[in-house]
Short mmCIF file of the C-alpha atoms (twelve columns), coordinates in Angstrom:
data_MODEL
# 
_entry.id   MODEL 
# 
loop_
_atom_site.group_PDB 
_atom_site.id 
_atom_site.type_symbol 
_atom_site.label_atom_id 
_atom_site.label_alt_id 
_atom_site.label_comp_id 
_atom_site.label_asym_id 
_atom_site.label_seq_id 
_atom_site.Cartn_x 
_atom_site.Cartn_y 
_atom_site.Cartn_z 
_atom_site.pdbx_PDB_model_num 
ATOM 1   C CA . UNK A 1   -9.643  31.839  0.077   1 
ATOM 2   C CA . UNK A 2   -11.936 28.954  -1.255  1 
ATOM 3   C CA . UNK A 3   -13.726 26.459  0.760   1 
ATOM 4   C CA . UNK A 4   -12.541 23.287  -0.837  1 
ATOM 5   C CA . UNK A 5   -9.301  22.172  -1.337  1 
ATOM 6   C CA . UNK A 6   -8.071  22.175  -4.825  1 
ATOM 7   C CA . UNK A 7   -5.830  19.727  -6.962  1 
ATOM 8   C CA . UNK A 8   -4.535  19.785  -10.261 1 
ATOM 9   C CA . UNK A 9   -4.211  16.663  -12.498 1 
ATOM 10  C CA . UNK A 10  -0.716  17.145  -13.532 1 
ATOM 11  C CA . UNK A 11  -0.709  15.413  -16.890 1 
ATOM 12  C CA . UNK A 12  -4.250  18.022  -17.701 1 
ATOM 13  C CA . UNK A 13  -1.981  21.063  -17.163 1 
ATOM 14  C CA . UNK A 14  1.668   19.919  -18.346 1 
ATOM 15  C CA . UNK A 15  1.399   20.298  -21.981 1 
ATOM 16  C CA . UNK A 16  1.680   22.929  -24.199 1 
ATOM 17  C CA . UNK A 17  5.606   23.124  -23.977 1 
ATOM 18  C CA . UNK A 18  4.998   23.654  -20.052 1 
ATOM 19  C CA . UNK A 19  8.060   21.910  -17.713 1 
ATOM 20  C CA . UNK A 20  6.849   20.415  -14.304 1 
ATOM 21  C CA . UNK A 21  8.264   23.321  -12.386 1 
ATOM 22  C CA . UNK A 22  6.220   25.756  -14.708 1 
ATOM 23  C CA . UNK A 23  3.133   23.994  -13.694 1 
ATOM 24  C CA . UNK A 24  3.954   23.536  -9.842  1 
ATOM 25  C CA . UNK A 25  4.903   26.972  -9.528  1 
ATOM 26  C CA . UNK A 26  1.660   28.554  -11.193 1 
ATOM 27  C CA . UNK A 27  -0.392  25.782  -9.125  1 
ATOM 28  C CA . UNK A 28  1.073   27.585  -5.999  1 
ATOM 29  C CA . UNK A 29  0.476   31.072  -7.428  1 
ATOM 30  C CA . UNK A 30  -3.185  30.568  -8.008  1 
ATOM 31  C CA . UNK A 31  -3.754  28.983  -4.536  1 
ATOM 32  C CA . UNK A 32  -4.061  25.320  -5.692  1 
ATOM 33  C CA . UNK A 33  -3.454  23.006  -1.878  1 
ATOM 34  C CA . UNK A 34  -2.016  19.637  -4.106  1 
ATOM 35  C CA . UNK A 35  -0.724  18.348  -7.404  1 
ATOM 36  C CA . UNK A 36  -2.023  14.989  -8.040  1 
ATOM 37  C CA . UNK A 37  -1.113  11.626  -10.295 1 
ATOM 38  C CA . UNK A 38  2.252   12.973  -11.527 1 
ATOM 39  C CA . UNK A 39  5.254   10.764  -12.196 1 
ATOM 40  C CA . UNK A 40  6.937   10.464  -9.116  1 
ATOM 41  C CA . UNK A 41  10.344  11.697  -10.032 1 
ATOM 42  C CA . UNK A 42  8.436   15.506  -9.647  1 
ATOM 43  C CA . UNK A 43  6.705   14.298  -5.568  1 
ATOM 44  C CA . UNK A 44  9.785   15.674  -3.884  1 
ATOM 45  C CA . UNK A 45  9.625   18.737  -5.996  1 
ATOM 46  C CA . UNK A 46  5.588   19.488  -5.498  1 
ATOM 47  C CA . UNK A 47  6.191   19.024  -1.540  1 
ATOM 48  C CA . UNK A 48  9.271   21.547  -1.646  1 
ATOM 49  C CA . UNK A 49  6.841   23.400  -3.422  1 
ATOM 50  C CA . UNK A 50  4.860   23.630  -0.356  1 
ATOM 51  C CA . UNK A 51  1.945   21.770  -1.835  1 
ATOM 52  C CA . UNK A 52  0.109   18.127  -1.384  1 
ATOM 53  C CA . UNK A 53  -0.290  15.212  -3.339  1 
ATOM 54  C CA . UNK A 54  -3.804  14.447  -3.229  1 
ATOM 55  C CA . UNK A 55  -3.849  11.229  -4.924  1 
ATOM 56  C CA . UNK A 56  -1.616  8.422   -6.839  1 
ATOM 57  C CA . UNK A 57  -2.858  5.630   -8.886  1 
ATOM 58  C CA . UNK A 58  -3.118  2.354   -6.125  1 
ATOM 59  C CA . UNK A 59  -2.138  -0.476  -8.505  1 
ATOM 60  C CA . UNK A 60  -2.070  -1.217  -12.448 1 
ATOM 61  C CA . UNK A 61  -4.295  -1.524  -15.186 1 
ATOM 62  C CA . UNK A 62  -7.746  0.322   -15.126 1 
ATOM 63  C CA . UNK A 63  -9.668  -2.431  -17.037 1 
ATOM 64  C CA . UNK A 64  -8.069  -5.471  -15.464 1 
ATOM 65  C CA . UNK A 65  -9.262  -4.666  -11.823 1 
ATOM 66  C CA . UNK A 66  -10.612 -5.899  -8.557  1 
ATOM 67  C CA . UNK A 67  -13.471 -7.778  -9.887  1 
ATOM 68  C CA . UNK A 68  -11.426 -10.639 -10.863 1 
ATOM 69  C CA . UNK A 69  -9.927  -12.766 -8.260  1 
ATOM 70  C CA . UNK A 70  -7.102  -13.869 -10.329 1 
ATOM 71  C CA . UNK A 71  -5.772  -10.282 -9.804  1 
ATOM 72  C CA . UNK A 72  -6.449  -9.998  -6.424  1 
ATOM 73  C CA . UNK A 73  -2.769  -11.440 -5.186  1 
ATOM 74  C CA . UNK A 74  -1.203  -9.089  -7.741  1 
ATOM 75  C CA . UNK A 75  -3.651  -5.824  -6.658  1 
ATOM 76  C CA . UNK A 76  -2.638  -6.769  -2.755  1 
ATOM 77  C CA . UNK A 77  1.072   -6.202  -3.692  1 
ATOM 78  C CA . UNK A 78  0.251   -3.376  -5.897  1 
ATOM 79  C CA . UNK A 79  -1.710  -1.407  -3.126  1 
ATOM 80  C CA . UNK A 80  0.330   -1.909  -0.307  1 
ATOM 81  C CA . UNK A 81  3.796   -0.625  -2.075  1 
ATOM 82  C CA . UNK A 82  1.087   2.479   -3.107  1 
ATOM 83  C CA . UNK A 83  0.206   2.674   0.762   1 
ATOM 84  C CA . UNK A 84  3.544   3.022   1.517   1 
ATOM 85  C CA . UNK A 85  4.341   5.705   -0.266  1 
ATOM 86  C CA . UNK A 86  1.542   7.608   0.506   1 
ATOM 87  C CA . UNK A 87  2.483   7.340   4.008   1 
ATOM 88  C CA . UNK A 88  6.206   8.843   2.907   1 
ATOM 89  C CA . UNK A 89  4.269   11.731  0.840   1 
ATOM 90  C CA . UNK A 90  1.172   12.449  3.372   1 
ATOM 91  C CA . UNK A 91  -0.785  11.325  0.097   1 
ATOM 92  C CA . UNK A 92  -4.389  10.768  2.116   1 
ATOM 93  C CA . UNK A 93  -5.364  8.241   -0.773  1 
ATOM 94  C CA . UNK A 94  -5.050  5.774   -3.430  1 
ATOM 95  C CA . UNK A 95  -6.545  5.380   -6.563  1 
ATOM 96  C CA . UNK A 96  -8.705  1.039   -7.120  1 
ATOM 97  C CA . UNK A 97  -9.995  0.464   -10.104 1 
ATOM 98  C CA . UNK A 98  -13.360 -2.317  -10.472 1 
ATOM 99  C CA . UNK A 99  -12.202 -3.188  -13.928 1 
ATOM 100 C CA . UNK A 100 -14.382 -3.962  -16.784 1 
ATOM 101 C CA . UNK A 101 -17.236 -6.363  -16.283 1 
ATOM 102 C CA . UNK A 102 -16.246 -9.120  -19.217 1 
ATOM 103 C CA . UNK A 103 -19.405 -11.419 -18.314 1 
ATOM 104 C CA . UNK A 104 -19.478 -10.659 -14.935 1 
ATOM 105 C CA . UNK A 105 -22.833 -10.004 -12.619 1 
ATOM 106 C CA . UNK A 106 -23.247 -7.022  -10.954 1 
ATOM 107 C CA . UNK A 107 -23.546 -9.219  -8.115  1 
ATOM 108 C CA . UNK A 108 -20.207 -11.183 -8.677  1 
ATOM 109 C CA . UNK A 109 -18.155 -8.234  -9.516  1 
ATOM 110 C CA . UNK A 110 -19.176 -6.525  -6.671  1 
ATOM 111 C CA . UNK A 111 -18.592 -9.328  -4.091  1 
ATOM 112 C CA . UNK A 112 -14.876 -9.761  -6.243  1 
ATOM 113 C CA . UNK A 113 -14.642 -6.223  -5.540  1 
ATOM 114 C CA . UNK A 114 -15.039 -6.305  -1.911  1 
ATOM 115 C CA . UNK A 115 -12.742 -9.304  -1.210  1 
ATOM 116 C CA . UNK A 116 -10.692 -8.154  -3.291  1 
ATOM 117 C CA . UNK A 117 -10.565 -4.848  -0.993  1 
ATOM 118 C CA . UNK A 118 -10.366 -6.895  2.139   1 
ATOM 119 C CA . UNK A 119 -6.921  -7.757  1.710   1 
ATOM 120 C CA . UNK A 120 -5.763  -4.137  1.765   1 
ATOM 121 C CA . UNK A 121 -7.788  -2.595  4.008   1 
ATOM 122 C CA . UNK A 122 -6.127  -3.750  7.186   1 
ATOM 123 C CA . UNK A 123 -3.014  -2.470  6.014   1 
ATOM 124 C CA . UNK A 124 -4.421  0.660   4.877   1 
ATOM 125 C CA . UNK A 125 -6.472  1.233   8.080   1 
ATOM 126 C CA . UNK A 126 -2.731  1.302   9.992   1 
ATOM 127 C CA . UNK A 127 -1.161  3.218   7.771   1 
ATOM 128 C CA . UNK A 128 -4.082  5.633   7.623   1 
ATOM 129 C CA . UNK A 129 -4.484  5.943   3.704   1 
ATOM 130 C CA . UNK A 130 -7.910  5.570   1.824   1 
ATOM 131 C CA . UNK A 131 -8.601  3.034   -0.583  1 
ATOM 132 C CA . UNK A 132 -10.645 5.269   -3.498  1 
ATOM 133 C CA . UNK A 133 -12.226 3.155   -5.652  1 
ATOM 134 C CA . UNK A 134 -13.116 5.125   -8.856  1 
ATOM 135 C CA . UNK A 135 -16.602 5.895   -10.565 1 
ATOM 136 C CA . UNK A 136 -16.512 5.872   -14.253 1 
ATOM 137 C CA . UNK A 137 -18.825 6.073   -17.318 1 
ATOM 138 C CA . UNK A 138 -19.285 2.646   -18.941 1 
ATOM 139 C CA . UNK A 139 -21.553 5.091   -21.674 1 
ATOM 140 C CA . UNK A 140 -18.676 7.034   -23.637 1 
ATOM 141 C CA . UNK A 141 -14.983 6.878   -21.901 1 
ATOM 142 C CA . UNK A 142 -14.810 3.193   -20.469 1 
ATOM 143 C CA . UNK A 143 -17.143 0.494   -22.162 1 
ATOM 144 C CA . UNK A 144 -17.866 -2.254  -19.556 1 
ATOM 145 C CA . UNK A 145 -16.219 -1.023  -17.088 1 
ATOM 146 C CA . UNK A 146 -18.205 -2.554  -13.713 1 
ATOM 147 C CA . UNK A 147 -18.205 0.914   -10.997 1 
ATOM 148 C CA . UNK A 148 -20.134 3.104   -13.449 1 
ATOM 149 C CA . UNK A 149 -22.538 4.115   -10.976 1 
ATOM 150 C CA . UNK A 150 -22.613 5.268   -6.931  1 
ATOM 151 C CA . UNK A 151 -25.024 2.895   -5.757  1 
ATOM 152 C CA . UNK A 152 -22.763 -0.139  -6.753  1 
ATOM 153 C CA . UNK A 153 -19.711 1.468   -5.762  1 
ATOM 154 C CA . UNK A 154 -21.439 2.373   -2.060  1 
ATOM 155 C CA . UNK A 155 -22.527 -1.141  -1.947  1 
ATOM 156 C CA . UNK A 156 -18.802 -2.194  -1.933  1 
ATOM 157 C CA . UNK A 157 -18.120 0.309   0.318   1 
ATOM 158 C CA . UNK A 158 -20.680 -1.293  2.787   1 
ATOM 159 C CA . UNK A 159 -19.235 -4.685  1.982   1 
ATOM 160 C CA . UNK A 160 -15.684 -3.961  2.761   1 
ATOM 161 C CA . UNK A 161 -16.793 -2.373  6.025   1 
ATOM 162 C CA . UNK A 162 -13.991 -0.123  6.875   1 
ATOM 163 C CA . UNK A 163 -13.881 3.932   6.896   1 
ATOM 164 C CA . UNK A 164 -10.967 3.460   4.940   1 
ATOM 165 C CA . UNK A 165 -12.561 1.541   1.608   1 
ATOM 166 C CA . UNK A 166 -14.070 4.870   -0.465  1 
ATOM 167 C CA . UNK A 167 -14.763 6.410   -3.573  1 
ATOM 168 C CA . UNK A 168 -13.377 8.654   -6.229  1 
ATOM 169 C CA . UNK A 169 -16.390 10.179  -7.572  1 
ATOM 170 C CA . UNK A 170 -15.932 11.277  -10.822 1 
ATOM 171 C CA . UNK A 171 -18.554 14.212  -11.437 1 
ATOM 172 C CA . UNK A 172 -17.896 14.277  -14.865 1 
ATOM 173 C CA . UNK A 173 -18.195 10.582  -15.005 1 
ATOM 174 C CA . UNK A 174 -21.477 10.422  -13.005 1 
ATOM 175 C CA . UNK A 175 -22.661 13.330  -14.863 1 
ATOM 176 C CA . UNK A 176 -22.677 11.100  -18.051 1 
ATOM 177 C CA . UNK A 177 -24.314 7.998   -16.355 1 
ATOM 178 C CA . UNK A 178 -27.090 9.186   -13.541 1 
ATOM 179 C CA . UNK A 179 -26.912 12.885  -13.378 1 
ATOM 180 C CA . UNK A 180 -28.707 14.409  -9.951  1 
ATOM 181 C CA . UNK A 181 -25.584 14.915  -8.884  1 
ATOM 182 C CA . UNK A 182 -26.096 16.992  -6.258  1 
ATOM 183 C CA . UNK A 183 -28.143 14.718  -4.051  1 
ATOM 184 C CA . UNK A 184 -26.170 11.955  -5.292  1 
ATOM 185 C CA . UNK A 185 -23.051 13.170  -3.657  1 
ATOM 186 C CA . UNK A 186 -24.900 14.640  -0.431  1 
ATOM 187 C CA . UNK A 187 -26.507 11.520  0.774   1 
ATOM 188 C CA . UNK A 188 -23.302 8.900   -0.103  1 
ATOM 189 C CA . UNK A 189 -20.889 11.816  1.345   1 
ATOM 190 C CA . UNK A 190 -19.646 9.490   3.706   1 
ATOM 191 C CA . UNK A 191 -18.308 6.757   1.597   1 
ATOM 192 C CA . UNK A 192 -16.334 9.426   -0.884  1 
ATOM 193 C CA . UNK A 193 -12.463 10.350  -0.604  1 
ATOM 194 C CA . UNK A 194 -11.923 12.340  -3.322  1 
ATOM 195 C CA . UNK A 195 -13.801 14.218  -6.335  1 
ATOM 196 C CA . UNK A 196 -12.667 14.856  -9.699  1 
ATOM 197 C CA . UNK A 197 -13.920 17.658  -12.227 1 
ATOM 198 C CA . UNK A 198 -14.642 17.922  -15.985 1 
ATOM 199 C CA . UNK A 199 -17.083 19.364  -18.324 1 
ATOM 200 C CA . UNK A 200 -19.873 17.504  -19.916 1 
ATOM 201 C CA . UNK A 201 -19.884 16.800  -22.702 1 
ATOM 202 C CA . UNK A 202 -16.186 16.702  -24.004 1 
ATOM 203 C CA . UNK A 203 -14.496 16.839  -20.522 1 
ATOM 204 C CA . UNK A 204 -13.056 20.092  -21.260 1 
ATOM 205 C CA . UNK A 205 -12.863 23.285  -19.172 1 
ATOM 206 C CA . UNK A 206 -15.562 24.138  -16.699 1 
ATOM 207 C CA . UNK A 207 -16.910 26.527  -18.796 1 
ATOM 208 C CA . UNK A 208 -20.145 27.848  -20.231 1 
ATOM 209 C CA . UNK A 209 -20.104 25.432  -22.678 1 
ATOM 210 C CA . UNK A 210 -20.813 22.485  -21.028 1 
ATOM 211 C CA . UNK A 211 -23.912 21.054  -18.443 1 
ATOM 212 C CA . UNK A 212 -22.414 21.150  -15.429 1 
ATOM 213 C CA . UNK A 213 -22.886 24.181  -13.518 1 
ATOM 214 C CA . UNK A 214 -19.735 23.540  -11.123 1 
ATOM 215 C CA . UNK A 215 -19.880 26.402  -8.534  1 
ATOM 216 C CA . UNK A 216 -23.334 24.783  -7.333  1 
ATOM 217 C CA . UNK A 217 -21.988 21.359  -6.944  1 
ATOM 218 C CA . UNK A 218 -18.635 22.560  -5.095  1 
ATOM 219 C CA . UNK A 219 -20.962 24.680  -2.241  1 
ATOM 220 C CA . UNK A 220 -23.084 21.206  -1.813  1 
ATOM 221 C CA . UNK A 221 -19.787 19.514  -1.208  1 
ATOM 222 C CA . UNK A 222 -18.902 22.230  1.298   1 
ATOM 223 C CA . UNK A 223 -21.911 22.032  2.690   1 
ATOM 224 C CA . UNK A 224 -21.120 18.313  3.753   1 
ATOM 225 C CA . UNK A 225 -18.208 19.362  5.758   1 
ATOM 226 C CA . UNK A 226 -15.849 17.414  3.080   1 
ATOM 227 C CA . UNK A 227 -12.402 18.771  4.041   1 
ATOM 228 C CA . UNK A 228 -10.174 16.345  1.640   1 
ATOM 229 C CA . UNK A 229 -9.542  17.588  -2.194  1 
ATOM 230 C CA . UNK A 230 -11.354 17.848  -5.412  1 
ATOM 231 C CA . UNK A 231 -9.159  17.555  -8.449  1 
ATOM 232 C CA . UNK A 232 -9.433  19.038  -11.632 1 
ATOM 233 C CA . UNK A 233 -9.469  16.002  -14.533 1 
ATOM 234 C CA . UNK A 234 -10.007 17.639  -18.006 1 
ATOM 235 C CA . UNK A 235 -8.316  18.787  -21.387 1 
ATOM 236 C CA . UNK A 236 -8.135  21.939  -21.711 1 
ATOM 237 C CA . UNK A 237 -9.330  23.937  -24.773 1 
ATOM 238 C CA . UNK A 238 -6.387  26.851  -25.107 1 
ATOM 239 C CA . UNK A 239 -3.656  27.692  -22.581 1 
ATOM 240 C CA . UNK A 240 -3.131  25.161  -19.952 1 
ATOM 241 C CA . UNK A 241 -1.937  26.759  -17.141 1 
ATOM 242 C CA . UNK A 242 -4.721  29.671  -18.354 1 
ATOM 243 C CA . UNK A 243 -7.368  27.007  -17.902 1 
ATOM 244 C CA . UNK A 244 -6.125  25.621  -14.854 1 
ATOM 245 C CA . UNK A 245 -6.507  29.137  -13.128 1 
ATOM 246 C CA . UNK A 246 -9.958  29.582  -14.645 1 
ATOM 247 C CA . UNK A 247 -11.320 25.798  -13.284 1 
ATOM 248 C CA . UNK A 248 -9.876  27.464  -9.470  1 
ATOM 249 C CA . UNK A 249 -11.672 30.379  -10.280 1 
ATOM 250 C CA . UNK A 250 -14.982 28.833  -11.241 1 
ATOM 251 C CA . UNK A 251 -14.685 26.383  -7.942  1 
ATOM 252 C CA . UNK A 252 -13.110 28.956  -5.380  1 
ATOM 253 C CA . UNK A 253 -16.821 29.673  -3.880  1 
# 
């Protein structure tokens, strides 16, 4: 058995003809701990299933985030419905988003960001769920989108001041916009509450065709003591549920 615990992005893996119960049952076969950010009329199935949900989306609209207040009374609602049912599901987090920048300052986005936080993270420190706000490239996948990079996303971390306000870093993602990802991820350990996986470039399999040499970063995240999951967030080239053993494979070190 692996050190890390391993999720599978459902929508990544269901395709190809695949039903959900094809997917959950070869996600148990290979060893995978949780299916994450599947429509919730399959949660009841994956727990039955003997498996975790790692993660759900928190509230809507990726590009329409935190960073402006007007959404804040909306993202409040949003979140704590989403921290309720991760409390019903043992889902230990929930997916923020920044949203796209549209003019703002790195400093006024962040301090959106972090009051915009604040009004969840009470509720989220009693129910025991993390709040993981998620890292993605502004270069290729998400033009303007503000938390493209880990030292702005620790900074709201630090702002919000509570163990439950994290991230979602996105190694693909990061890949794209700082790379060193190795020491990136070892010294901000601590402000992290989930991982997710893809090659670069593409975001396809973890093969040998792409930069990232995966079984390197996975032992540096073991290495921290990180016991939560690390989900696998890509397209695959062939076979889905092929690809979805080989990505285990590659990060079962």
């Amino acid at each position: 058995m692996g050190s890390i615990n391993q999720s599978a992005c459902y929508g990544c893996f269901a395709r190809g003809g695949y039903t959900a119960e094809q997917v959950i049952k070869e996600a148990t076969k290979i060893g995978y701990k949780s299916i994450e950010m599947l429509p919730r009329e399959y949660w009841d199935l994956v727990k039955a299933s003997g498996l975790a949900i790692a993660t759900i989306s928190g509230h809507k609209s990726l590009p329409d985030g935190l960073n402006k207040k007007e959404n804040h009374d909306r993202i409040e609602d949003e979140l704590r419905q989403s921290i309720d049912l991760a409390v019903e599901y043992d889902i230990p987090g929930v997916i923020c988003f920044s949203g796209n920048r549209e003019g703002k300052s790195e400093k006024e986005g962040r301090d959106n960001t972090i009051e915009g936080l604040l009004r969840a993270t009470g509720y989220a420190e009693e129910k025991g769920i993390n709040l993981n706000i998620e890292l993605l490239n502004s270069k290729v996948n998400h033009p303007d989108y503000q938390c493209d990079n880990t030292a702005w996303g620790v900074e709201v971390c630090k702002g919000v001041g509570s163990p439950r306000a994290k991230l979602l870093y996105d190694i693909y993602h990061m890949q794209i916009m700082e790379g060193d990802l190795i020491r990136n991820i070892t010294d901000n350990i601590e402000y992290i509450g989930h991982f997710h996986t893809a090659g670069n470039p593409g975001r396809k399999d973890l093969d040998d065709q792409q930069e990232i040499y995966y079984p390197a970063v996975i032992r540096a995240i073991v290495a921290t003591g990180y016991d939560l999951y690390v989900g696998h967030e890509f397209g695959p080239k062939g076979d889905p549920l092929e690809a979805m053993k080989v990505a285990y494979d590659v990060c079962n070190v």
